[in-house]
N, C-alpha and C positions, 0 to 999 in steps of 0.2 A: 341530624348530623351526617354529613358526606359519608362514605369511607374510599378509602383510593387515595393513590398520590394527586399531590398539587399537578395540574396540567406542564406549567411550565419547570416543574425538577424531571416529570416523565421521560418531556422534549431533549433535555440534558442529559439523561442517563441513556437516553436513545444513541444523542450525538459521540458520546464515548465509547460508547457499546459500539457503532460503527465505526468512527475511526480506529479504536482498535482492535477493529475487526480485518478494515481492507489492511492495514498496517503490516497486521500478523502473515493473510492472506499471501500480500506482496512478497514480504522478505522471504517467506516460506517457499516460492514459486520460485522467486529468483535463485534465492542456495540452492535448492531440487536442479534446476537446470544448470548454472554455476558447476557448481562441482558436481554431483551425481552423472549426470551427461558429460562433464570435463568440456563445458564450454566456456567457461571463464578460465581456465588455466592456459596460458600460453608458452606451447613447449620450446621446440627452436628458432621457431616465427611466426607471425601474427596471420590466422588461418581465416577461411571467410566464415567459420563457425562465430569465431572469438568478433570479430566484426560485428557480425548479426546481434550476436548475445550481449556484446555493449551497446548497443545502438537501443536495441529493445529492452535494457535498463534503465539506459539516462529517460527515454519516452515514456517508459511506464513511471518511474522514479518524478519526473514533469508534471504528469497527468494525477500519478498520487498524489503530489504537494497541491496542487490544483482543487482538488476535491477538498482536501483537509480545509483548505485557505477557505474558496464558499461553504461548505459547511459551516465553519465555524464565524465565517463573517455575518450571518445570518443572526437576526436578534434572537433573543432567550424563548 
């Protein structure tokens, strides 16, 4: 008799295990910069901070859903 998981639940539990890994990763990185550094806050006008710091949201925010999509479009 084997012992160990089925090959293809392991490959699944990988797959979750990293998406919600870069997931957490991402949002955690974005709030830290966002607010901590007060680059997502825009006070009287729109600064090249705030610029930067959307631009390098919507791209990573892109490139995240990009990952998730191949990842998950891959068979079991």
């Amino acid at each position: 008799m084997e012992s160990g998981w089925d090959p293809k639940a392991t490959r699944m539990f990988k797959k979750i295990m990293n998406s919600v890994s870069f997931t957490l990763l991402w949002m955690i990185t974005m709030a830290t910069a966002g607010f901590y550094f007060e680059m997502a806050i825009i006070e009287k006008a729109v600064a090249v901070k705030n610029i930067i710091f959307f631009s390098v949201f919507f791209i990573s925010l892109l490139l995240l859903i990009r990952y998730l999509y191949i990842t998950w479009k891959s068979e079991w």
